[in-house]
C-alpha positions as CSV (number, residue, x, y, z in Angstrom):
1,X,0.0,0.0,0.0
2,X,1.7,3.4,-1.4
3,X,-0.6,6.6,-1.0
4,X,-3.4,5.5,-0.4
5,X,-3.2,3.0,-3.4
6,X,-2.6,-0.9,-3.3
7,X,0.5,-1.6,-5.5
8,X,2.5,-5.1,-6.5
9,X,5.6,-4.5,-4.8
10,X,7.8,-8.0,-5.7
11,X,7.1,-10.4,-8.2
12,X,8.8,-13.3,-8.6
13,X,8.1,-16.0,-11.7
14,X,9.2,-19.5,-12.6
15,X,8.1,-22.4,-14.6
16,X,4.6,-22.1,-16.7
17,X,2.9,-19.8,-14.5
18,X,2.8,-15.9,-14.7
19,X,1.1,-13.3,-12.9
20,X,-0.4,-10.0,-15.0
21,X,-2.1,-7.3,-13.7
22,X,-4.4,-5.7,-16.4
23,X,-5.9,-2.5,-14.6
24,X,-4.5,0.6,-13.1
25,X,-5.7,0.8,-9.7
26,X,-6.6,4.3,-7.3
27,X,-7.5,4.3,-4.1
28,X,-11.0,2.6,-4.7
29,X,-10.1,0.2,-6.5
30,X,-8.4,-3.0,-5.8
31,X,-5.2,-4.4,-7.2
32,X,-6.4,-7.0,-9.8
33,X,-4.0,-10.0,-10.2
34,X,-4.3,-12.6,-13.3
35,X,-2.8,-15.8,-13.0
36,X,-2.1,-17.5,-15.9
37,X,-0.6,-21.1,-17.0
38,X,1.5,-20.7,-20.3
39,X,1.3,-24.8,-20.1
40,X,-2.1,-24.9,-21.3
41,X,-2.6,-27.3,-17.8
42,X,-1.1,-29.4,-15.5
43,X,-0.3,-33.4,-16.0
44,X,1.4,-36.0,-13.7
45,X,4.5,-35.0,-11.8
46,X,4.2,-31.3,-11.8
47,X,4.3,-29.1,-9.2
48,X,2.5,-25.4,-9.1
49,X,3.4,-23.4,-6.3
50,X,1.5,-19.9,-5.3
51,X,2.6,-17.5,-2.4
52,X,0.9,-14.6,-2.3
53,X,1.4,-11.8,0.6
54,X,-1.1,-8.9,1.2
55,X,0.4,-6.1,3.0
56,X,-1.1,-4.2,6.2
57,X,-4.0,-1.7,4.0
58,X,-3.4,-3.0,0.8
59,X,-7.0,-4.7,-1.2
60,X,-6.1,-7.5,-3.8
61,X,-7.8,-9.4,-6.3
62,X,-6.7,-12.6,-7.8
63,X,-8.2,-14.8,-10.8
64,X,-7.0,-17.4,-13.7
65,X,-7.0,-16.2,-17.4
66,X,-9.1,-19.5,-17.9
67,X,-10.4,-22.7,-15.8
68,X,-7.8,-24.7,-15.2
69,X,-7.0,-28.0,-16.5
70,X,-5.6,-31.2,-14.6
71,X,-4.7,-34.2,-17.2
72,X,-4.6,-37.9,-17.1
73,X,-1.9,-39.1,-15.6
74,X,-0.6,-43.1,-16.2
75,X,1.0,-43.0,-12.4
76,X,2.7,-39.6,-10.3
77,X,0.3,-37.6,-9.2
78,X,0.8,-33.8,-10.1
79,X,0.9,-31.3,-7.1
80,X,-0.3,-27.9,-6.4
81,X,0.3,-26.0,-3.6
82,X,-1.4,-22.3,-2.5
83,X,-0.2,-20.0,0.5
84,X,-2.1,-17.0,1.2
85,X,-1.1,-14.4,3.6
86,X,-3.5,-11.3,4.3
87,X,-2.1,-8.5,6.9
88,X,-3.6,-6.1,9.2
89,X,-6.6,-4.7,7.5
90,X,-5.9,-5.9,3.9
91,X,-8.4,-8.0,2.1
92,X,-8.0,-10.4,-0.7
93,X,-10.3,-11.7,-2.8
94,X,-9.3,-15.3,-4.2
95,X,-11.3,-16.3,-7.3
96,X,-9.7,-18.8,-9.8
97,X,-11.7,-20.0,-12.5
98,X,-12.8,-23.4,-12.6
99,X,-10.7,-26.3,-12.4
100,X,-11.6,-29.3,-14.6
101,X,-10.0,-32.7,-13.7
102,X,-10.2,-35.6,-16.9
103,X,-10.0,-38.9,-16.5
104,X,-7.7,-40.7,-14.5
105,X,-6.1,-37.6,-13.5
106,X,-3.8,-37.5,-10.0
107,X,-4.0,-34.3,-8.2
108,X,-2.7,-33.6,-4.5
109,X,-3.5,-30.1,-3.7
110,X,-2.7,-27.6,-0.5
111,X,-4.4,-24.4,0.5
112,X,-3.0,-22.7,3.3
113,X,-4.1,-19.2,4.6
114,X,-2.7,-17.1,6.8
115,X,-5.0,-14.0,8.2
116,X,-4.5,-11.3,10.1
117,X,-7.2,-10.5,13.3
118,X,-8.9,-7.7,11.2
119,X,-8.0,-9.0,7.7
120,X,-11.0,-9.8,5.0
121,X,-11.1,-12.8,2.9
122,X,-13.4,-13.9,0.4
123,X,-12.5,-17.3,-1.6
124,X,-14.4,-19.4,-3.8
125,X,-13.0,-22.3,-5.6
126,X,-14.7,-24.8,-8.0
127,X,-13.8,-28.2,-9.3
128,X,-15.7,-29.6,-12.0
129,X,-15.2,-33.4,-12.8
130,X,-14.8,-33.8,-16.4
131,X,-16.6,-31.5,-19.5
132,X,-20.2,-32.7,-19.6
133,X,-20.8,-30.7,-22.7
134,X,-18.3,-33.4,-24.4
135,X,-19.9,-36.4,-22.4
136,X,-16.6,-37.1,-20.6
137,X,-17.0,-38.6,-17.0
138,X,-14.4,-38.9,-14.5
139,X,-14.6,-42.4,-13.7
140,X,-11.3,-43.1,-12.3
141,X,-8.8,-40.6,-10.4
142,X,-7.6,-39.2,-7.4
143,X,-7.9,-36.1,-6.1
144,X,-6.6,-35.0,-2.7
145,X,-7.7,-31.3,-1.5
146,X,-6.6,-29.8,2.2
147,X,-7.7,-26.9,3.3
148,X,-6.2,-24.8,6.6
149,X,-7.5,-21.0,7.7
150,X,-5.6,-19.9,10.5
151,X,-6.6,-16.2,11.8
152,X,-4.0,-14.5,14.2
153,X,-2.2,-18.0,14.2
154,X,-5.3,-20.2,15.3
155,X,-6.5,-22.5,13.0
156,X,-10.4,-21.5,12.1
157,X,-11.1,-23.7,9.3
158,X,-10.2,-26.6,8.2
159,X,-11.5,-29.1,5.5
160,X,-10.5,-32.1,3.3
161,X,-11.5,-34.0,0.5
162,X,-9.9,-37.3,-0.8
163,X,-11.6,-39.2,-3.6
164,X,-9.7,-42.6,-4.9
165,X,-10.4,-45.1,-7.4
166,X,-14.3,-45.1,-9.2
167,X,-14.7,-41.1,-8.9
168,X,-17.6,-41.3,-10.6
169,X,-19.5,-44.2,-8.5
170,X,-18.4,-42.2,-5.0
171,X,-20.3,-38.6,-7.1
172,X,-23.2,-40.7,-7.5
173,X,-23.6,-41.5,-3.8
174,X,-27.0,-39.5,-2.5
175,X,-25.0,-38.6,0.6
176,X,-22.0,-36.8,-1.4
177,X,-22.8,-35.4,-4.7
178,X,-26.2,-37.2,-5.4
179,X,-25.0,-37.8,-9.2
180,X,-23.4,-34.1,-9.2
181,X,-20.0,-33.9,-11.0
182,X,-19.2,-29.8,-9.8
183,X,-18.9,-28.5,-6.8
184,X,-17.6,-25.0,-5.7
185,X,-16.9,-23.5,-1.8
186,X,-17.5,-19.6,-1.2
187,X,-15.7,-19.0,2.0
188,X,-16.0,-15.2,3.5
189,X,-14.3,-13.9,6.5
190,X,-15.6,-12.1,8.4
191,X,-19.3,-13.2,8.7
192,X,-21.8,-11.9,6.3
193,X,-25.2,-12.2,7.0
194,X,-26.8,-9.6,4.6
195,X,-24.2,-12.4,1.5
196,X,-26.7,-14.9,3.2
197,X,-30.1,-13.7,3.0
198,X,-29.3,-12.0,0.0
199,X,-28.4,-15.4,-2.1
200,X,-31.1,-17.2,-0.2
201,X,-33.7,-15.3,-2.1
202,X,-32.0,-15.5,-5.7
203,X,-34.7,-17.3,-7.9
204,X,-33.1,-19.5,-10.5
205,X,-29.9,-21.4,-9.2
206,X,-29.7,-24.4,-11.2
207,X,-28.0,-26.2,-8.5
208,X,-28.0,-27.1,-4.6
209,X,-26.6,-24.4,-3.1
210,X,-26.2,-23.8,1.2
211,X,-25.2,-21.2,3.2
212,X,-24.3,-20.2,6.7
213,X,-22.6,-18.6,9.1
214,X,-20.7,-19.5,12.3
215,X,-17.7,-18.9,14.4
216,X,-17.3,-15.4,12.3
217,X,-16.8,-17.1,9.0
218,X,-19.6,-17.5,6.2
219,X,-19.7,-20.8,3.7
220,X,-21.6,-21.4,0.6
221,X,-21.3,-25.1,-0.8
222,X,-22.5,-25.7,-4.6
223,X,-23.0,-29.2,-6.1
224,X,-24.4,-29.1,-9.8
225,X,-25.3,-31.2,-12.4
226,X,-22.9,-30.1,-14.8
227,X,-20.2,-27.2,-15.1
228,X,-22.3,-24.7,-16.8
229,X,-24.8,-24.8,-14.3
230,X,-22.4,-24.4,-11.3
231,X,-20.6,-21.6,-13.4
232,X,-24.0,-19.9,-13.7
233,X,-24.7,-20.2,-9.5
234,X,-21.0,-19.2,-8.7
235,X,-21.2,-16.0,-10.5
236,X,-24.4,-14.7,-9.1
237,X,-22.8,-16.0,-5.3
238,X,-20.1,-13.8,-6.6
239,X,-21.6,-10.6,-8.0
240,X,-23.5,-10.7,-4.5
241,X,-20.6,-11.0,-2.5
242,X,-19.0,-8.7,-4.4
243,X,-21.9,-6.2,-4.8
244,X,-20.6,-5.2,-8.2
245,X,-19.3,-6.5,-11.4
246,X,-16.8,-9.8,-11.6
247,X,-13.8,-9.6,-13.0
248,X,-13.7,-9.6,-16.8
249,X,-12.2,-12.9,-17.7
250,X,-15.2,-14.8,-15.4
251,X,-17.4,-13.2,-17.8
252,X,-15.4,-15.0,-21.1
């Protein structure tokens, strides 16, 4: 934070990935951070690793240039890892696109978040289990996700999902995705009640969608038929939570 403004003050790059940031910011604006995969996806054996830091005042903004794409993979399982740091009244807002895993892919993924007491964090992230609009289905995979939310060093949130072997038979259990094959999380922090109320009386979600709030922390969970239809849900969760427009490449 310079003046009044949020401003990128070290970048660092490697590998496939590359970070862009498209609009001039002032001081009511955010800083708007693209994240973008030169790779075209990720397959077995690769790593991606994230590490962003928001700075005490500063307001940033990150997305994907495009959903993200996690390949079949004959044996090592690719890995991803994500560590988010907000500081003393900063905010971030973390909103990759989609991530679509194929068949057979092997993905072990990490995100781990690191608040401040009065920091603001609003994430949402998807995962969509093969393209339905090309009638592919997931039926075999693994895909490991751990989440951790720690706020002034005490762990808030926590969450994991493992799914090994027949993907698609464990989707079709009633008591986990009912048949579903995309599922998103909005997670906000601190509480929003007036988010809540608000999406509880949108008309036209094409998908299950629950929210509540507890502990100081508001969740959203999406399960959907297809990805289009949890696309559609996410970004009217998100233009609510945002109360204004998303950023331009969710609108592609």
């Amino acid at each position: 934070m310079r003046e009044g403004v949020s401003r990128r003050t070290h970048v660092f790059e490697e590998g496939s990935l590359r970070v862009r940031f498209p609009t001039a910011t002032t001081a009511d604006t955010d800083l708007e951070a693209v994240i973008i995969n030169t790779a075209g996806g990720i397959a077995g054996g690769d790593t991606a690793d994230v590490d962003i830091a928001v700075e005490d005042g500063a307001s940033l903004r990150v997305t994907t240039s495009s959903a993200e794409k996690v390949y079949r993979s004959a044996a090592t399982a690719a890995s991803m890892a994500v560590r988010l740091k907000v500081g003393r009244g900063a905010s971030l807002a973390w909103m990759p696109r989609e991530m679509i895993l194929f068949d057979r892919a092997r993905l072990d993924r990490t995100i781990d978040i690191d608040l401040a007491e009065d920091s603001r964090l609003l994430l949402a992230e998807a995962v969509v289990f093969g393209r339905s609009g090309m009638n592919e289905v997931v039926a075999e995979g693994w895909f490991s996700d751990r989440w951790r939310v720690r706020r002034a060093g005490k762990l808030v949130y926590a969450e994991t999902i493992r799914l090994d072997g027949a993907i698609a038979d464990t989707l079709r259990e009633p008591a986990v995705a009912k048949g579903g094959v995309a599922i998103a999380i909005i997670l906000l922090m601190p509480a929003d009640e007036a988010f809540v109320a608000a999406l509880r009386a949108c008309e036209g979600l094409r998908g299950e969608v629950g929210a509540s709030s507890w502990n100081g922390m508001t969740a959203v969970r999406f399960c959907a038929p297809d990805g289009e239809s949890l696309r559609y849900d996410l970004m009217t969760a998100l233009t609510v939570a945002l109360a204004g427009p998303l950023p331009p490449l969710w609108l592609n």
